[in-house]
HTML snippet that shows the backbone in 3Dmol.js (N, CA, C, O; Angstrom):
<script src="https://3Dmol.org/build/3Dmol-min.js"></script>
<div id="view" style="width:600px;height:400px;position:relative"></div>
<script>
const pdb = `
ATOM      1  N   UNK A   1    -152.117  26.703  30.219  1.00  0.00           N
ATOM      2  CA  UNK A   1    -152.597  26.601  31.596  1.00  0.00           C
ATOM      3  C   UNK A   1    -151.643  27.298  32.564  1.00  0.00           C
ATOM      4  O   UNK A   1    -152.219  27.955  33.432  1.00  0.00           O
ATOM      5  N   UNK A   2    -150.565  27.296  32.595  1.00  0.00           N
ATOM      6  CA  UNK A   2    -149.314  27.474  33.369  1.00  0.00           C
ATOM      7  C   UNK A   2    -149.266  28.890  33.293  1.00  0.00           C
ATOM      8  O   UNK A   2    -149.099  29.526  34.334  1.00  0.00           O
ATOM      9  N   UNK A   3    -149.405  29.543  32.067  1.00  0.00           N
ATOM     10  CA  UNK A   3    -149.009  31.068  32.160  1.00  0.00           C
ATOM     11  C   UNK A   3    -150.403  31.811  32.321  1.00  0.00           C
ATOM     12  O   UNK A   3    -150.492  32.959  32.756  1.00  0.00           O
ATOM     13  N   UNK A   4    -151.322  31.150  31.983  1.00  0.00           N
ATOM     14  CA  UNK A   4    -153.026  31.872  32.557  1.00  0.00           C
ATOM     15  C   UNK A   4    -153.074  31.979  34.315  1.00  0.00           C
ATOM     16  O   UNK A   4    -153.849  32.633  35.014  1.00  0.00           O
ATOM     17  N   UNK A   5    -151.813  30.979  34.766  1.00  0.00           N
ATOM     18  CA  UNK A   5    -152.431  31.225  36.698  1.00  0.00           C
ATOM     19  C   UNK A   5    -151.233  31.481  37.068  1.00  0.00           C
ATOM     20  O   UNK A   5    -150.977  30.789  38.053  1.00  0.00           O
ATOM     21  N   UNK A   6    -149.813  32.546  36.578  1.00  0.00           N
ATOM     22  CA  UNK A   6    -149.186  33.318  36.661  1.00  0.00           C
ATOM     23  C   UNK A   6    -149.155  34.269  37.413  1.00  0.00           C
ATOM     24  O   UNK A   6    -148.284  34.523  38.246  1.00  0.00           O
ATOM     25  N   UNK A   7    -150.096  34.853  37.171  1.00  0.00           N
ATOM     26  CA  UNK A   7    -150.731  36.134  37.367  1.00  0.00           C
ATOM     27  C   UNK A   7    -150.173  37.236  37.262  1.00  0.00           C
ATOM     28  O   UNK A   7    -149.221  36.971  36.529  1.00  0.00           O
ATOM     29  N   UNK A   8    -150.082  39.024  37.659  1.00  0.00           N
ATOM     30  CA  UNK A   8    -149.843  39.930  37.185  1.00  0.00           C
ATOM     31  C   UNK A   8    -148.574  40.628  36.794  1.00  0.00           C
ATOM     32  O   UNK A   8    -148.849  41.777  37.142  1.00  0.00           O
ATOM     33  N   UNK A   9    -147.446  40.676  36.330  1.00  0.00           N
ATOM     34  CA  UNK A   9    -146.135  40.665  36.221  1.00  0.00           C
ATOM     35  C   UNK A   9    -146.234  42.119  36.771  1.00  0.00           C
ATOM     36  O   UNK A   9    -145.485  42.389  37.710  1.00  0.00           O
ATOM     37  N   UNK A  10    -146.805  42.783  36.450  1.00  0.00           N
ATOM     38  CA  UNK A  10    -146.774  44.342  36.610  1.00  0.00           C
ATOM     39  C   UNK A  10    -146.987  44.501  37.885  1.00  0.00           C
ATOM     40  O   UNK A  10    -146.034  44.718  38.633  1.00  0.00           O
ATOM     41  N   UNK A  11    -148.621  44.400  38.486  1.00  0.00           N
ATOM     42  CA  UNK A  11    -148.716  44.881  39.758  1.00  0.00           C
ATOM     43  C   UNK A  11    -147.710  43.908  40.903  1.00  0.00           C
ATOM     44  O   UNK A  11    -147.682  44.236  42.089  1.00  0.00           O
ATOM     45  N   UNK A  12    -147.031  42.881  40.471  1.00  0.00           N
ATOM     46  CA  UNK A  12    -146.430  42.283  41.397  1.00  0.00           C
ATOM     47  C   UNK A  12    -144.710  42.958  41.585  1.00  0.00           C
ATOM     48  O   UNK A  12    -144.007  43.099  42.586  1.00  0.00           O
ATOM     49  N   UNK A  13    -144.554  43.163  40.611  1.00  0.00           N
ATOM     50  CA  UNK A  13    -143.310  43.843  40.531  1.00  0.00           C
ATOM     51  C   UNK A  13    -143.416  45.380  41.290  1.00  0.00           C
ATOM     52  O   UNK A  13    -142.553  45.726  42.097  1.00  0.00           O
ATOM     53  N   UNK A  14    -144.546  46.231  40.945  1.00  0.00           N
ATOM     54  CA  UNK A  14    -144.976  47.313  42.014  1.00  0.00           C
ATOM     55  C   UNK A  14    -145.224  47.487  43.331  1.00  0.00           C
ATOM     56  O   UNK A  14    -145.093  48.436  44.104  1.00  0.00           O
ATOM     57  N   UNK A  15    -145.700  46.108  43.448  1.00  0.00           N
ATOM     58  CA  UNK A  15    -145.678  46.164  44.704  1.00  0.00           C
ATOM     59  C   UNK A  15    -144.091  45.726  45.435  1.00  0.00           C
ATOM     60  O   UNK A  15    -143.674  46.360  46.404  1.00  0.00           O
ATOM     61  N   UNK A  16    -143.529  44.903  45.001  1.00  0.00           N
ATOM     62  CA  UNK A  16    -142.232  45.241  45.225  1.00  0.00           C
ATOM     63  C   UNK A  16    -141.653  45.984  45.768  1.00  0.00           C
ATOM     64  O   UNK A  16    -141.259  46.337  46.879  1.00  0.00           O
ATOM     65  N   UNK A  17    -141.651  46.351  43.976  1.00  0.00           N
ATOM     66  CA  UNK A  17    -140.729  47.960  44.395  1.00  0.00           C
ATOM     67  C   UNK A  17    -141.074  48.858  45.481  1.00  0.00           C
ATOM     68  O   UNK A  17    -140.110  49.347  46.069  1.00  0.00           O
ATOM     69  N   UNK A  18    -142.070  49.139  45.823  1.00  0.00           N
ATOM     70  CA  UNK A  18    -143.050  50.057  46.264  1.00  0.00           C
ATOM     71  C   UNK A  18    -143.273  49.716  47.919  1.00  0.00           C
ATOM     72  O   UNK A  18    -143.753  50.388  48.832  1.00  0.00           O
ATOM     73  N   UNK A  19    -142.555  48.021  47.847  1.00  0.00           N
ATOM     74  CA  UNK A  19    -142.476  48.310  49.552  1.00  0.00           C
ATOM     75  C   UNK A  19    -140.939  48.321  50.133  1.00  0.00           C
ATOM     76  O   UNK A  19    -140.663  48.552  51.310  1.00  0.00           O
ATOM     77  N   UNK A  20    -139.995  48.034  49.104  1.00  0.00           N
ATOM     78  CA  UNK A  20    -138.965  48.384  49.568  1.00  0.00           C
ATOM     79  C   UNK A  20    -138.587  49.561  49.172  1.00  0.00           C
ATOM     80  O   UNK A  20    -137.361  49.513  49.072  1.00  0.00           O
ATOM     81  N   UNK A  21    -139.048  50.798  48.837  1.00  0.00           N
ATOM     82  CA  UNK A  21    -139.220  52.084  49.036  1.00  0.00           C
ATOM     83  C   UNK A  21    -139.525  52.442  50.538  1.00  0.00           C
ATOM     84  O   UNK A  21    -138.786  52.966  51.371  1.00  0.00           O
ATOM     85  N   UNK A  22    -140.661  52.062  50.630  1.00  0.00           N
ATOM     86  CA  UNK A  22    -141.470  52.096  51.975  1.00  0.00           C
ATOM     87  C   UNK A  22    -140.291  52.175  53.124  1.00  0.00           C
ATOM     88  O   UNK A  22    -139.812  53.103  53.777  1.00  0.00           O
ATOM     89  N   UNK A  23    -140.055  50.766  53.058  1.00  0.00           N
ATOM     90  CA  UNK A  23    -138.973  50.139  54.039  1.00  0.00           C
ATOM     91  C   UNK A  23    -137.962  51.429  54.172  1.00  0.00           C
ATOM     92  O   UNK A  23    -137.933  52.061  55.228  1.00  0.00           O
ATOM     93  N   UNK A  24    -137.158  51.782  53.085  1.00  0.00           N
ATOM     94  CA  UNK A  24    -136.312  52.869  53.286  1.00  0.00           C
ATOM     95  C   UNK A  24    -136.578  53.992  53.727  1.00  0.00           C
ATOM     96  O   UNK A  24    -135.847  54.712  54.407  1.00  0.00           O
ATOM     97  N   UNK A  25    -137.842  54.231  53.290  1.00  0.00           N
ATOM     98  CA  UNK A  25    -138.431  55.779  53.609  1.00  0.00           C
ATOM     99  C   UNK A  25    -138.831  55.963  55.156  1.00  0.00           C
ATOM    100  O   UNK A  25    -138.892  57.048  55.735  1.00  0.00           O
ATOM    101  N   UNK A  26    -139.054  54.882  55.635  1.00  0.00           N
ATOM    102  CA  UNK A  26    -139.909  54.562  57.514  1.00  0.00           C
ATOM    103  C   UNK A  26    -138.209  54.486  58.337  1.00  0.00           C
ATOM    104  O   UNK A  26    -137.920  55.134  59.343  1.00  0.00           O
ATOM    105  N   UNK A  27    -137.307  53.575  57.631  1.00  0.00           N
ATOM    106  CA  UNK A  27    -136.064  53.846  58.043  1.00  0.00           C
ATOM    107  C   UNK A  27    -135.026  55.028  58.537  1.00  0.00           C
ATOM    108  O   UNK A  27    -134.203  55.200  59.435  1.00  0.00           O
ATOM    109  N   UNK A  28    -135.422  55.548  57.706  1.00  0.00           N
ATOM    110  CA  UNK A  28    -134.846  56.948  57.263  1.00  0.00           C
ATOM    111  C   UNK A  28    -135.240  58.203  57.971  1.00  0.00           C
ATOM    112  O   UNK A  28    -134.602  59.234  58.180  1.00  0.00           O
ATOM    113  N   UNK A  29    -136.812  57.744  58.377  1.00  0.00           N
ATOM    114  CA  UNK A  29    -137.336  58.888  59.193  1.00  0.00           C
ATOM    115  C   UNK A  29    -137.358  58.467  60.555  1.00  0.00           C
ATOM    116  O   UNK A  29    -137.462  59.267  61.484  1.00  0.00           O
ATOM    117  N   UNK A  30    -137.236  56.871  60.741  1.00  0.00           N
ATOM    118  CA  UNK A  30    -136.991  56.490  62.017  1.00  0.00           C
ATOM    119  C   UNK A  30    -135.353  56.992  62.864  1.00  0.00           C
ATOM    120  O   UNK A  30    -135.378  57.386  64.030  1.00  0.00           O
ATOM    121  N   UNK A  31    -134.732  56.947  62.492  1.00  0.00           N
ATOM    122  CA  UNK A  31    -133.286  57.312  62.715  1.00  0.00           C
ATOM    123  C   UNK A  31    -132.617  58.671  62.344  1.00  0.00           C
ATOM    124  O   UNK A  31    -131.466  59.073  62.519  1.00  0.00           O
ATOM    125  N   UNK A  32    -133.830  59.309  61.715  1.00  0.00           N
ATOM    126  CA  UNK A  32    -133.355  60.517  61.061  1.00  0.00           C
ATOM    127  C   UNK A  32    -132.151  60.392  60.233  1.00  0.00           C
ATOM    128  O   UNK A  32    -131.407  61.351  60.438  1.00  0.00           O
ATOM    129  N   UNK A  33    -131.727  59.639  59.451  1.00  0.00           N
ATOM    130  CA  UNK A  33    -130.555  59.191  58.518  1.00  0.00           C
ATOM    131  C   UNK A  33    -130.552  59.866  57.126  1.00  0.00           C
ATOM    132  O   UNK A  33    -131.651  60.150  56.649  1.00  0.00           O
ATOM    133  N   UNK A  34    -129.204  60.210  56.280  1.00  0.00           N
ATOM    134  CA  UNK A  34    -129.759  60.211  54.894  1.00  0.00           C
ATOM    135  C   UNK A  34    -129.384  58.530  54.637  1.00  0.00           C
ATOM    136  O   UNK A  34    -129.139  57.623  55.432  1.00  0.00           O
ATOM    137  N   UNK A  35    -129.456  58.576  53.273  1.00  0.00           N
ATOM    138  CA  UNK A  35    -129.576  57.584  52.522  1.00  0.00           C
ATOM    139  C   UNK A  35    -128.778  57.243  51.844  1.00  0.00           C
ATOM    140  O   UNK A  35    -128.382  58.174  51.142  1.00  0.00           O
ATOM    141  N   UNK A  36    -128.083  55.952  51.586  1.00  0.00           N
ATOM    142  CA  UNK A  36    -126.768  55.383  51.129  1.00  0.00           C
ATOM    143  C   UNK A  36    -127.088  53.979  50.317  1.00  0.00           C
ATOM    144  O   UNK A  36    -127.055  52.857  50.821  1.00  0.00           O
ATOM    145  N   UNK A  37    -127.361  54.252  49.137  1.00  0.00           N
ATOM    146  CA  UNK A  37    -128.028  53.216  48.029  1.00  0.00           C
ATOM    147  C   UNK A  37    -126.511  52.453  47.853  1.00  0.00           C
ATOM    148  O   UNK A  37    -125.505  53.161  47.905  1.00  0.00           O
ATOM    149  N   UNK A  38    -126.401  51.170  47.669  1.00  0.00           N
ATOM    150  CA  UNK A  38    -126.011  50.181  46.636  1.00  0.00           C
ATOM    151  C   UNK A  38    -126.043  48.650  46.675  1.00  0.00           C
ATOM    152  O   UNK A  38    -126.819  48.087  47.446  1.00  0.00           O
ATOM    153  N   UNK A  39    -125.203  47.938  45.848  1.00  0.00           N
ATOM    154  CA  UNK A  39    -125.691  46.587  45.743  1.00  0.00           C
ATOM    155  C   UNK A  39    -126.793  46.552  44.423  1.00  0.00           C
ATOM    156  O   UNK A  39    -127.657  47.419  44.296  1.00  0.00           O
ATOM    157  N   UNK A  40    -126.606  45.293  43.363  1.00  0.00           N
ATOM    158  CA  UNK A  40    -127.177  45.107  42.496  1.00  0.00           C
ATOM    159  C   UNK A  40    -128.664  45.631  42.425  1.00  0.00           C
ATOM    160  O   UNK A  40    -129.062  45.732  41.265  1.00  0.00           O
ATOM    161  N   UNK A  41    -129.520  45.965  43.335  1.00  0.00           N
ATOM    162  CA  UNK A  41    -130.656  45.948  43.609  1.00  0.00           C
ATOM    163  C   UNK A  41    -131.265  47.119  42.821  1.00  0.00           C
ATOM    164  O   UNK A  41    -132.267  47.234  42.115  1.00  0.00           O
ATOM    165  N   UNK A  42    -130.044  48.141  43.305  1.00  0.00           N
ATOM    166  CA  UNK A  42    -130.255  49.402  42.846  1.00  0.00           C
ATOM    167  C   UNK A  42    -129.359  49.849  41.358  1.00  0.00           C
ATOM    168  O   UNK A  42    -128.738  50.863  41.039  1.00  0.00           O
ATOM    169  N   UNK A  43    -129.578  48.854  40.830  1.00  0.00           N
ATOM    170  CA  UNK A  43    -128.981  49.087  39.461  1.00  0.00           C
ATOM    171  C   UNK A  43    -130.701  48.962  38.669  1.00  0.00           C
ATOM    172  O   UNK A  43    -130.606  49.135  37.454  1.00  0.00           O
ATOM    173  N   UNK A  44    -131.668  48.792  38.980  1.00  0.00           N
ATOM    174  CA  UNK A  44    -133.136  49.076  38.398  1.00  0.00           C
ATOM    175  C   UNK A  44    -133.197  50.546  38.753  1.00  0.00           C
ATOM    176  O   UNK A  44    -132.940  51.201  39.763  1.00  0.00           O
ATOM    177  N   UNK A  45    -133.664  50.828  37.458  1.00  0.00           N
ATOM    178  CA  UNK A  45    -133.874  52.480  37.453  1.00  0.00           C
ATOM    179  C   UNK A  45    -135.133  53.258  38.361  1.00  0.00           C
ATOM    180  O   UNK A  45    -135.236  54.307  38.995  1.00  0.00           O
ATOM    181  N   UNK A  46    -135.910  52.232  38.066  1.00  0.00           N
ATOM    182  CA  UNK A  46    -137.562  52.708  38.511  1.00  0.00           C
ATOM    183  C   UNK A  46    -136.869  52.647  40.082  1.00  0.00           C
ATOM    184  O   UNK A  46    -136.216  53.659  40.333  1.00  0.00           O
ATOM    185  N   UNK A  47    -136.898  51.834  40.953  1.00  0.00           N
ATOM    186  CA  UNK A  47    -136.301  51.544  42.251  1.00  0.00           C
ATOM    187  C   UNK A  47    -135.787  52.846  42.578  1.00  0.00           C
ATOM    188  O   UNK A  47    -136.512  53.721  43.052  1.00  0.00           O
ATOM    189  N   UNK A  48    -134.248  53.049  42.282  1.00  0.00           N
ATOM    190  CA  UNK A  48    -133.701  54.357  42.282  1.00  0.00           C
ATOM    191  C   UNK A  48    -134.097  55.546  42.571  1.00  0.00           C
ATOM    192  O   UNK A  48    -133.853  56.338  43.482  1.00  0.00           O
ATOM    193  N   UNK A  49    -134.855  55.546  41.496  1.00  0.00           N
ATOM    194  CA  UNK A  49    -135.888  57.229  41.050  1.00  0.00           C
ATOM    195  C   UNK A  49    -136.818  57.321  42.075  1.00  0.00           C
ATOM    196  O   UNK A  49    -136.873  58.366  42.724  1.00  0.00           O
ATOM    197  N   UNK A  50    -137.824  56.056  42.414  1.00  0.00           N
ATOM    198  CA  UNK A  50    -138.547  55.831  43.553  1.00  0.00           C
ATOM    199  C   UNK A  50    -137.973  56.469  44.983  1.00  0.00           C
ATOM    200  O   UNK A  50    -138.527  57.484  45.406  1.00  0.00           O
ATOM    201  N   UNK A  51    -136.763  55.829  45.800  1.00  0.00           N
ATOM    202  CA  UNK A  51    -136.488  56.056  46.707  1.00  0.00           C
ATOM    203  C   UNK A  51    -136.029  57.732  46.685  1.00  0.00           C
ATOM    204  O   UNK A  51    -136.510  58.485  47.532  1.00  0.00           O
ATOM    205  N   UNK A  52    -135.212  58.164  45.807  1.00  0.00           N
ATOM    206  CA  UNK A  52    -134.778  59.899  45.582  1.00  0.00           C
ATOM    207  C   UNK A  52    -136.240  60.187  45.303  1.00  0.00           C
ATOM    208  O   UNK A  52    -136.825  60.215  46.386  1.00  0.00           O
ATOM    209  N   UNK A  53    -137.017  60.399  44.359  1.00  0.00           N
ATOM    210  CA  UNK A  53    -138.402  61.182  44.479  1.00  0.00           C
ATOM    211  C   UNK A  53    -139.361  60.770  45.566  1.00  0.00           C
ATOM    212  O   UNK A  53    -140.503  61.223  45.502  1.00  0.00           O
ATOM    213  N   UNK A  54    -138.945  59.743  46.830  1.00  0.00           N
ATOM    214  CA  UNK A  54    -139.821  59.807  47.887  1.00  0.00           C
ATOM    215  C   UNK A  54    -139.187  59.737  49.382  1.00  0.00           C
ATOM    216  O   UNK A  54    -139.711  59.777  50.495  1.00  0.00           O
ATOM    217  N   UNK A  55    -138.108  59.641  49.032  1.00  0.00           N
ATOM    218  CA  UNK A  55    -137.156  60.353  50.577  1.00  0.00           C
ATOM    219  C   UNK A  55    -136.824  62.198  50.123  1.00  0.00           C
ATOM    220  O   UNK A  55    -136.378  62.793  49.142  1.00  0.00           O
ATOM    221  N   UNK A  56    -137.361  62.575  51.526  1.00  0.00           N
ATOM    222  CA  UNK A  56    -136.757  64.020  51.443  1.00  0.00           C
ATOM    223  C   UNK A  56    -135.756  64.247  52.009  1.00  0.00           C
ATOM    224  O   UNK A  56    -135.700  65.262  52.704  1.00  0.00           O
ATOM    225  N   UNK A  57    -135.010  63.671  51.938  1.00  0.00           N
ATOM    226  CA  UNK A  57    -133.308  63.530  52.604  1.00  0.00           C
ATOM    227  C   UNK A  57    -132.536  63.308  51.016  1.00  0.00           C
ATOM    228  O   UNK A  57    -133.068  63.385  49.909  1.00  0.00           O
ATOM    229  N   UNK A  58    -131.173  63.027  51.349  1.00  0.00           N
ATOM    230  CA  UNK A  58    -130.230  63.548  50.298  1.00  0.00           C
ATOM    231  C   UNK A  58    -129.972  61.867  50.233  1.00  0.00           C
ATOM    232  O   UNK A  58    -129.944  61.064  51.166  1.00  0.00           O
ATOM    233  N   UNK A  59    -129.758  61.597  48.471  1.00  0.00           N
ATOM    234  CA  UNK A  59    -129.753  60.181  48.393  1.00  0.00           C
ATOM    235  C   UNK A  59    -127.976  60.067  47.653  1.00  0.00           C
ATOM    236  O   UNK A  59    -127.377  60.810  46.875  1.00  0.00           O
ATOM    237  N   UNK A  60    -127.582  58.768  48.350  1.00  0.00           N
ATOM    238  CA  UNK A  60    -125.993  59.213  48.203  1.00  0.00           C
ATOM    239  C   UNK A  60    -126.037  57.550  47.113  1.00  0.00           C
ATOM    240  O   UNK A  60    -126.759  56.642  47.525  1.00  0.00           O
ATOM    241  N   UNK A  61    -125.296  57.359  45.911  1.00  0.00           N
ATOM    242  CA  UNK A  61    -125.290  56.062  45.620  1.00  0.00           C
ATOM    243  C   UNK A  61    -124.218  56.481  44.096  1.00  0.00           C
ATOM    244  O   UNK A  61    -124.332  57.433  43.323  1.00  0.00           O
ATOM    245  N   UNK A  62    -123.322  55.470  44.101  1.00  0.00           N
ATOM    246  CA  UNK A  62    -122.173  55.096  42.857  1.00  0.00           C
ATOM    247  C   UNK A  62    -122.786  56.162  41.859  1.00  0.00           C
ATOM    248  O   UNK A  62    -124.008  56.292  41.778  1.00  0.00           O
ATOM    249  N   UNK A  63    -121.990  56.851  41.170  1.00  0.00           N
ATOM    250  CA  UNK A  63    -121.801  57.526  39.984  1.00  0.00           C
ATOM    251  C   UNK A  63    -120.782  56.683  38.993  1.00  0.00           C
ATOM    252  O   UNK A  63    -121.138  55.998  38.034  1.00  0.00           O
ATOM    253  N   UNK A  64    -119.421  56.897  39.456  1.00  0.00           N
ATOM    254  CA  UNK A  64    -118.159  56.420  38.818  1.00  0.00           C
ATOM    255  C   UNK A  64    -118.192  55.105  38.730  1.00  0.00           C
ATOM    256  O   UNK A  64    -118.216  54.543  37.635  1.00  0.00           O
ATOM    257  N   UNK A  65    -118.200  54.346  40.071  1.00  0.00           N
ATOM    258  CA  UNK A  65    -117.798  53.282  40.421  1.00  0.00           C
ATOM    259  C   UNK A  65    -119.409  52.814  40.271  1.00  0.00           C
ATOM    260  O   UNK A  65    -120.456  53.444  40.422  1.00  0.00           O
ATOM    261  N   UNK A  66    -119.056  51.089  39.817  1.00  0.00           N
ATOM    262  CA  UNK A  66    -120.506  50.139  39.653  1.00  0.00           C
ATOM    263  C   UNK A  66    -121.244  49.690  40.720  1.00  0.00           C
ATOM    264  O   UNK A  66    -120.881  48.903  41.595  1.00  0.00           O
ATOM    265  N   UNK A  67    -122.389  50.285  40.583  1.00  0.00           N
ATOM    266  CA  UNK A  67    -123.449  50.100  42.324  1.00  0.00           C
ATOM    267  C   UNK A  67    -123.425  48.809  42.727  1.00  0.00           C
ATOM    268  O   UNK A  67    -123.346  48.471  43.908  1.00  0.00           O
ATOM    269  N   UNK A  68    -123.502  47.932  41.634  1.00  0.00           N
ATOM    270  CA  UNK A  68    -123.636  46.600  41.690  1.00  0.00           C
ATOM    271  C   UNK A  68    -122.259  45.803  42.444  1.00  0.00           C
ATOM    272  O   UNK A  68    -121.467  46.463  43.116  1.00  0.00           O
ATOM    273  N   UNK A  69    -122.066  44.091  42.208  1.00  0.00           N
ATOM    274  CA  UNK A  69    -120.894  43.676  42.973  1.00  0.00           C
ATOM    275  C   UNK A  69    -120.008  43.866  42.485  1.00  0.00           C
ATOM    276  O   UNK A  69    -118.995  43.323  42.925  1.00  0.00           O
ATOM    277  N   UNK A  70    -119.913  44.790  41.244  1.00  0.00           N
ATOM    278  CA  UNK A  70    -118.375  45.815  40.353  1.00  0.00           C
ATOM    279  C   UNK A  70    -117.990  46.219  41.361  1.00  0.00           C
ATOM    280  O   UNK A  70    -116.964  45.643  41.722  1.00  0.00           O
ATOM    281  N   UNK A  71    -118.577  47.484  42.471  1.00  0.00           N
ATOM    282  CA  UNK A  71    -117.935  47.770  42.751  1.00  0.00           C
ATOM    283  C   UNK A  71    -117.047  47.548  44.348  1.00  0.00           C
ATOM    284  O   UNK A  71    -116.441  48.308  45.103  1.00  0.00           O
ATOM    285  N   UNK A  72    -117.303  46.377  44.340  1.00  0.00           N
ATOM    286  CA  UNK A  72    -117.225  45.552  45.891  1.00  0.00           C
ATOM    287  C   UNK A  72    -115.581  45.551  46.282  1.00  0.00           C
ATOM    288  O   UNK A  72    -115.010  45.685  47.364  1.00  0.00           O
ATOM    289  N   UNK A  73    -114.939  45.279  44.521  1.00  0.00           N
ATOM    290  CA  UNK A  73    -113.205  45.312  45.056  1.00  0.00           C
ATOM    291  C   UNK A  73    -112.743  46.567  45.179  1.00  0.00           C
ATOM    292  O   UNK A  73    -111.571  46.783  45.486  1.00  0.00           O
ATOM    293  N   UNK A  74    -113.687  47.598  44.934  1.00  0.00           N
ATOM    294  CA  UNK A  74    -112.896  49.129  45.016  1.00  0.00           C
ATOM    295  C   UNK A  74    -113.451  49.337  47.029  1.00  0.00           C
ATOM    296  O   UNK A  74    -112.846  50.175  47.697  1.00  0.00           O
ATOM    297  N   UNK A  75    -113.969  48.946  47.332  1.00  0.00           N
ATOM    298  CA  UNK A  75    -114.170  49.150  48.925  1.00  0.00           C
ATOM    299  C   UNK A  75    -113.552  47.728  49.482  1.00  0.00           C
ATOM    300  O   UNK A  75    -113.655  47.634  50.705  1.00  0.00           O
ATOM    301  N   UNK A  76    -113.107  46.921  49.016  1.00  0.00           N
ATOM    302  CA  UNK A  76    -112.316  45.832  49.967  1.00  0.00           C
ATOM    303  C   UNK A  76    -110.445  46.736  49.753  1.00  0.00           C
ATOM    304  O   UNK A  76    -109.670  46.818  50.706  1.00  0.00           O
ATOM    305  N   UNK A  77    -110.148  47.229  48.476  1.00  0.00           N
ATOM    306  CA  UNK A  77    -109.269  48.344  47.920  1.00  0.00           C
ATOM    307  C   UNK A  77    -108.889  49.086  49.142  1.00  0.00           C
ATOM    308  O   UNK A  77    -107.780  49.154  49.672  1.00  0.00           O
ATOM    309  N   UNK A  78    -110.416  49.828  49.619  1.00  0.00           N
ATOM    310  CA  UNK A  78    -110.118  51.189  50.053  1.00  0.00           C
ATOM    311  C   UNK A  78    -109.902  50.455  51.645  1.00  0.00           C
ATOM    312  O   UNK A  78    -109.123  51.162  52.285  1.00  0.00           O
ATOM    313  N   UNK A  79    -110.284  49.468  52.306  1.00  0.00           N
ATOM    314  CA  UNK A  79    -110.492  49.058  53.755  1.00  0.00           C
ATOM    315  C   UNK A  79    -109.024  48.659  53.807  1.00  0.00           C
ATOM    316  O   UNK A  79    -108.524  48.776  54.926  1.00  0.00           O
ATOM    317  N   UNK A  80    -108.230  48.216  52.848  1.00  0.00           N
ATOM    318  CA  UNK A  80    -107.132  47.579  52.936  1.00  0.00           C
ATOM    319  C   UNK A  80    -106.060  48.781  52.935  1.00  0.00           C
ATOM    320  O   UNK A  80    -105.350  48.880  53.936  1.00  0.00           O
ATOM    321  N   UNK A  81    -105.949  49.392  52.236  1.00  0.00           N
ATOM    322  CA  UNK A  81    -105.692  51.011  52.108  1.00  0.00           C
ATOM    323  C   UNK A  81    -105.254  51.500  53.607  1.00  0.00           C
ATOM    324  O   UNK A  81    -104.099  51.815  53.894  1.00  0.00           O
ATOM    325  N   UNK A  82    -106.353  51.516  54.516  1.00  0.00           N
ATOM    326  CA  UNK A  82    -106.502  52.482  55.401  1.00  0.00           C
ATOM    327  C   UNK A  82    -106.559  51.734  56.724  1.00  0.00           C
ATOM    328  O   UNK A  82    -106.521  52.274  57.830  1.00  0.00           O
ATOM    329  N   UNK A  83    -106.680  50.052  56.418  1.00  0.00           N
ATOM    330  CA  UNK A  83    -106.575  49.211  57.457  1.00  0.00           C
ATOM    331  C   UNK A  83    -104.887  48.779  57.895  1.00  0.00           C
ATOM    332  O   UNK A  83    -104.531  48.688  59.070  1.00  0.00           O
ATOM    333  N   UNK A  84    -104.065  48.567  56.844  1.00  0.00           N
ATOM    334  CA  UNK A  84    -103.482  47.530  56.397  1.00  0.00           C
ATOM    335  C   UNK A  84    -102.080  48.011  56.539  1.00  0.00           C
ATOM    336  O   UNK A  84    -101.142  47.287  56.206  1.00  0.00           O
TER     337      UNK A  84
END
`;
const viewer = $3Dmol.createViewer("view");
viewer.addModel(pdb, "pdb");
viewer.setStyle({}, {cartoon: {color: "spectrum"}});
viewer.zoomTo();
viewer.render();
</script>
């Protein structure tokens, strides 16, 4: 009973994704901004690929360092660095 009124794992997850794309993309053209991905969120691939294949601006996000909260002590690092 419980997993029959669930409902769609797929289209719910698309739509998701697909409006916080949105969100970035209306952002982006509102302010004329590029784009500066991170935070766990963007450690999903589909997400990622989404926002770079639908912003036409330049998408900037972790290579080296972990997008996720890895890489949170290398920018508390760098503020202390240049604050401190």
């Amino acid at each position: 009973f419980a997993a029959k009124n669930r409902g769609n794992y797929e289209l719910i997850s698309s739509v998701f994704i697909n409006s916080i794309v949105n969100v970035i993309c209306k952002i982006s053209k509102m302010y004329d901004l590029n784009i500066i991905v991170g935070g766990g969120v963007f450690q999903n691939k589909t997400l990622l690929k989404e926002v770079i294949k639908k912003v036409n601006k330049k998408v900037y996000f972790n290579k080296k360092i972990p997008i996720n909260d890895g890489g949170i002590s290398i920018g508390q690092v760098a503020w202390g660095v240049w604050n401190l």
